[in-house]
N, C-alpha and C positions, 0 to 999 in steps of 0.2 A: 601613467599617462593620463592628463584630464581631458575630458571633450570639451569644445565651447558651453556655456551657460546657454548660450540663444539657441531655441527651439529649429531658428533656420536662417543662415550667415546669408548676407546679400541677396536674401532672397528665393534661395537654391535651397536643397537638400544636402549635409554634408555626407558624405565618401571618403572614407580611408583606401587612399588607392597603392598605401606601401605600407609595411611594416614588419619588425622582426626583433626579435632580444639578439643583444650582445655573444656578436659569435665567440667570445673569447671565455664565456663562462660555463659553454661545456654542453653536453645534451639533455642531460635531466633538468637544469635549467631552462634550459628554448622548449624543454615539453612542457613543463609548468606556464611559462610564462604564455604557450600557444592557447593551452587553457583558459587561463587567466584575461589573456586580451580578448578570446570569441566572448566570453562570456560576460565583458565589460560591453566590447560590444553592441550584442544583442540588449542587453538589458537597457543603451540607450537608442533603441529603433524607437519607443515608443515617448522617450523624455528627451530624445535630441534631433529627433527628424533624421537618426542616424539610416542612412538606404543601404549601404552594401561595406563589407571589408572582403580584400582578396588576398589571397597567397598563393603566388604565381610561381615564387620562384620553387618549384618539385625539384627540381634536378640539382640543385644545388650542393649536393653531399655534405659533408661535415660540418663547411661554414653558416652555409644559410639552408639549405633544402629541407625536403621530405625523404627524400627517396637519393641515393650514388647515381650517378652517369649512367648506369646499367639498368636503373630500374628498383633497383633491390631497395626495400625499405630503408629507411634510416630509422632506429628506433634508440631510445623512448620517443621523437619529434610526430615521425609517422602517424605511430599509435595515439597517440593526443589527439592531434589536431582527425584522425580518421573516429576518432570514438566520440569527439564533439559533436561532429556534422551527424554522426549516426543518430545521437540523443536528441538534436536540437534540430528537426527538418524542418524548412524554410518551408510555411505555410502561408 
């Protein structure tokens, strides 16, 4: 996924306000690629004026989530995206 070149589109700060890998490639895929995307990311807050990525959808189970209906982890996805946030605290 590229970000824009420009430090700041229209004028605004850009915002990833959705995103997710291909639910059809399975779980250890979506936890690589949850990786993969924070960590793109973060590394453009300071070369793209990038402000915030969210993942909302938790509950999502198999297809898109973190966590089954019930709450229960969903792993490898969980564990990714919970060991990113743990390594990288928003300062």
């Amino acid at each position: 996924m590229g970000l824009p070149h420009s430090p700041v589109r229209y004028g605004k700060p850009f915002m990833m306000a959705e995103w997710n890998s291909d639910p059809n490639k399975g779980l250890t895929h979506r936890a690589s690629y949850i990786q993969a995307q924070l960590a793109e990311f973060r590394a453009h807050r300071s070369t793209e004026a990038f402000q915030s990525a969210m993942f909302y959808e938790l509950d999502g189970g198999t297809q898109w989530g973190l966590t089954e209906s019930d709450g229960t982890p969903l792993d490898p996805p969980y564990t990714a995206y919970r060991s990113f946030v743990s390594a990288h605290p928003d300062t």
